[in-house]
Each structure stands twice: as C-alpha cells, then as structure tokens.
N, C-alpha and C positions, 0 to 999 in steps of 0.2 A: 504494500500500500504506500503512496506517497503522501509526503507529508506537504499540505497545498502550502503550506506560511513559511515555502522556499522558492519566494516569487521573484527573485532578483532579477531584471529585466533583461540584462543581458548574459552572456558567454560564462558559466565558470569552469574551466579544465582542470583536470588532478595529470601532472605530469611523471608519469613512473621513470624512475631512471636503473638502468643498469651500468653499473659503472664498467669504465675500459678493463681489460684486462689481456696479459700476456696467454696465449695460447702455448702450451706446457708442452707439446708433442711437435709442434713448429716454428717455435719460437717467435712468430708473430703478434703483433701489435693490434688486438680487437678494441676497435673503439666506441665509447660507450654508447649506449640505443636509449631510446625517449621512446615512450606509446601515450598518447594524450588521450582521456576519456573525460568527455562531458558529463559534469555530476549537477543535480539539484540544491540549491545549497540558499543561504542568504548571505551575504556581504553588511556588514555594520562600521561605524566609525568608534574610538574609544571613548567612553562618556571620559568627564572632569575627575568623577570620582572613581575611576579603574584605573584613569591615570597617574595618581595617587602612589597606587600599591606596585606602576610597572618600575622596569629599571631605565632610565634615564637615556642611557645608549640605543634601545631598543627604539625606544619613542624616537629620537633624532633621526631614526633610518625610515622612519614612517613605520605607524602600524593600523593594524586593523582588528575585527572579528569578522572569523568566518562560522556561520552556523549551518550545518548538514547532516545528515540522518547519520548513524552508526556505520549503518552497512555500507557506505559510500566507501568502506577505508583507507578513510585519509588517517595520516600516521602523521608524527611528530620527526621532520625532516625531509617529509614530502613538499613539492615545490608545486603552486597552484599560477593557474594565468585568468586573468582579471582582464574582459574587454572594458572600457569605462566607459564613460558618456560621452566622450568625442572620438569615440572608437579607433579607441589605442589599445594597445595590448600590453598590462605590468604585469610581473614575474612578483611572484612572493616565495617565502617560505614559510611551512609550518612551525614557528616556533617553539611552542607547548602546549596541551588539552587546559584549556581551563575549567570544562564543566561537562555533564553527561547528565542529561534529565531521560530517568524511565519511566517518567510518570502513565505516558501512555500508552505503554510497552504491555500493561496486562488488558488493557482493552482493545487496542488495535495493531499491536506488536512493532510500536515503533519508538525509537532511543534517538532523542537528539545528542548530537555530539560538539559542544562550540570549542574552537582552535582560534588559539592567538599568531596573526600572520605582520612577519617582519617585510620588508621592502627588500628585493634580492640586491 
C-alpha cells in the first residue's frame, strides 16, 4: 500500500552504488556502477528548533529531511537526487535515520522512515 502524504511534486531517486573494485583473477580495474530507482518519498526543510540539536558543519553544507516509507530502503550513506523547482538536479547524502513511526504498520502495514540529508 502507498502511503499518499509522499506527495513531493517532483523526481526523488535513491542512487545505489557499487563501488570500483580490482578484479582478482585479471587484474583489472572494474569501475564503480550507479542503478537509480525512483522512490515515493517527501522532501522537508529543517525547522529552527531541529536546528538546535544538528551539528553546525552539517547545517553549513545545507541540509534537509527526507520522509519515505521503510520499504523504500534507503540506508544511512545512500546518496539521493532531488529535481527542485527550477529543474535542477542536487545530489545528497543520507546522513542519519532520525525517526521511524509504526504507528500504522498494525493497520495498514506501513512504517514511515525520516532520514536527515547533507548536500553532497
């Protein structure tokens, strides 16, 4: 089931990466792959009072929240791409999980998941 109040108007992609790696049996140089999937999600800016508790550094690179369903798995170090309203395309990173609501996971089996995102 989706969860409709992940109405962000535009693009969000979760970008997988697999990083380069020396191939062991030929000694070659494989270099790293991206697979981009479109996920449902919402995009938020940091209130006054989250900004508070963040760290200072973090804030400077720009930050954000991203709120998206569990199953979506996004992880802590995945890299998301953001079309914005003059349709640009920014790079983030998942920072850290800051919150997980099951509230209506026993009714309609769905787990919100909000991720704090740094500016790559």
């Amino acid at each position: 089931m989706s969860f409709d109040l992940f109405d962000y108007p535009r693009t969000i992609t979760k970008v997988d990466v697999t990083e380069g790696y020396t191939n062991q049996s030929t000694g070659e140089w494989v270099p790293e792959s991206t697979i981009e999937t479109s996920i449902s999600a919402h995009i938020t800016d940091i209130s006054l009072k989250e900004r508070q508790y963040l760290d200072a550094a973090v804030l400077e690179k720009g930050a954000r929240k991203l709120s998206c369903e569990s199953s979506a798995g996004v992880v802590v170090g995945d890299r998301i791409k953001i079309t914005e309203e003059d349709s640009s395309e920014t790079e983030w990173i998942v920072n850290s999980k800051l919150s997980e609501s099951s509230l209506m996971k026993q009714y309609v089996n769905v787990s919100r998941s909000t991720f704090l995102l740094v500016r790559k």
